[in-house]
C-alpha positions as CSV (number, residue, x, y, z in Angstrom):
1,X,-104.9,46.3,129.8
2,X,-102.3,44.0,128.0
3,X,-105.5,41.5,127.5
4,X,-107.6,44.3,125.4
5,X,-104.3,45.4,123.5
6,X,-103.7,41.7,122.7
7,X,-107.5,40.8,122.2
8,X,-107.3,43.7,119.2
9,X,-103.7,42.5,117.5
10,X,-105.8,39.1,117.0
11,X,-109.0,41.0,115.7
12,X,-107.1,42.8,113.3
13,X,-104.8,40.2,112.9
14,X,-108.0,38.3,111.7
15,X,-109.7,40.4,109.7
16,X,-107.2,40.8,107.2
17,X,-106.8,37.1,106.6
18,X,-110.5,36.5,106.6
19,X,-110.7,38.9,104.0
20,X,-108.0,38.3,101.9
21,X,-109.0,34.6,101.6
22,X,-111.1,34.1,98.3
23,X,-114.2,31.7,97.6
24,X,-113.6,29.0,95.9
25,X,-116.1,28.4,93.1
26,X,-118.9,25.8,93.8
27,X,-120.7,24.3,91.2
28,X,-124.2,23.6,92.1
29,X,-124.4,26.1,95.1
30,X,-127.1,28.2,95.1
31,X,-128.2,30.0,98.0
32,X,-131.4,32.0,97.9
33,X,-132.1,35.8,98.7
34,X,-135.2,36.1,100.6
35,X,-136.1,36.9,104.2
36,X,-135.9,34.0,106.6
37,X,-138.8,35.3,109.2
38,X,-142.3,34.5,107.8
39,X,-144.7,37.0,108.3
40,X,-147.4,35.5,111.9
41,X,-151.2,36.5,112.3
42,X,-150.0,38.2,115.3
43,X,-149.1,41.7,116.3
44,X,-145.3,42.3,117.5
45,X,-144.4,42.5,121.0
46,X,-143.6,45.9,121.8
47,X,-143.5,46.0,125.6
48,X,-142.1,43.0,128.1
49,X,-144.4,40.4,128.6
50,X,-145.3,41.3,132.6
51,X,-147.1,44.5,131.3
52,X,-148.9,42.2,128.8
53,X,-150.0,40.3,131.6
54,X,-151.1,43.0,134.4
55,X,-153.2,44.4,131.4
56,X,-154.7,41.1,131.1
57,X,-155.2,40.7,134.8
58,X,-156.9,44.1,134.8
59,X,-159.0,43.8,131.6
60,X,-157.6,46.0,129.5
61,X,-156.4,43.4,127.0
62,X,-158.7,40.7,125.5
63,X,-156.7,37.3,124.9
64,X,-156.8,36.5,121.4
């Protein structure tokens, strides 16, 4: 119990300075806004893979 009590003083402890510390300016940064994942010709994987593959094994799914 004195772990957890201690383990959240340092959170907290933490948190304030990380966010009382200010960015510096950087000349020349630039960082873009855009989404990191590229959209793939394939569909998602919506179920684990071992159900993909026992409806491959039974011929309910065609391999692409």
């Amino acid at each position: 119990m004195k772990f957890k009590k201690s383990f959240a003083n340092l959170m907290e402890k933490m948190l304030v300075l990380v966010s009382t510390k200010r960015i510096e300016e950087r000349p020349g940064r630039w960082e873009p806004r855009m989404k990191k994942k590229r959209p793939k010709p394939f569909p998602l994987l919506e179920r684990p893979r071992q159900e993909y593959k026992e409806m491959r094994e039974s011929g309910e799914l065609i391999p692409a």
